[in-house]
C-alpha angles and dihedrals in degrees: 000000000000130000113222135193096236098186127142113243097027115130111225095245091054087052115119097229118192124170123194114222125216090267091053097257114141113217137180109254124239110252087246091059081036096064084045097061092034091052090050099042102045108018116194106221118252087014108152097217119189104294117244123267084236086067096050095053128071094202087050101040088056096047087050085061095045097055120102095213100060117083122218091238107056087049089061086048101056089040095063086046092054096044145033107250100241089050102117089228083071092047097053094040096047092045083055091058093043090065089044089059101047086056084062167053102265127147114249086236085093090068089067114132076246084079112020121091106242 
């Protein structure tokens, strides 16, 4: 678990960042794991972050559709945070879930300009 200084009006790098490790020691956190958490914990709207590795990888990209607890939107949400939405990597794999979707039962919700290229 991490401790975070959650204050209005800090900038990330200023954030006090502790993480507790499995044997209870708490730890500072290398600026690498910091821009993680800091990433997760205060997003910045339309920010590209490093793309996952399930993303990268054919073999993983199709295990992750095929897996029952994730859900399809929040794929097509972590694909528009890893890449920019005209590199052709977003294209080909939104144009994978797209097909996905049309073989089922999703809600038209996903079809929102959140998640269109425009």
């Amino acid at each position: 678990s991490s401790g975070i200084n959650a204050e209005y009006g800090v900038a990330n790098e200023d954030r006090y960042i502790a993480t507790r490790s499995v044997d209870g020691t708490l730890y500072h956190n290398a600026h690498p794991d910091r821009d993680s958490i800091n990433g997760s914990f205060f997003p910045v709207p339309d920010q590209i972050y490093p793309p996952l590795e399930m993303f990268e990888e054919e073999a993983r990209f199709l295990e992750a559709l095929r897996n029952p607890e994730l859900s399809l939107a929040s794929l097509f949400n972590l694909l528009g945070r890893s890449y920019p939405r005209e590199d052709p990597r977003y294209k080909a794999r939104f144009q994978q879930l797209a097909e996905r979707v049309n073989g089922s039962n999703v809600d038209s919700i996903l079809f929102s300009p959140h998640f269109i290229p425009l």
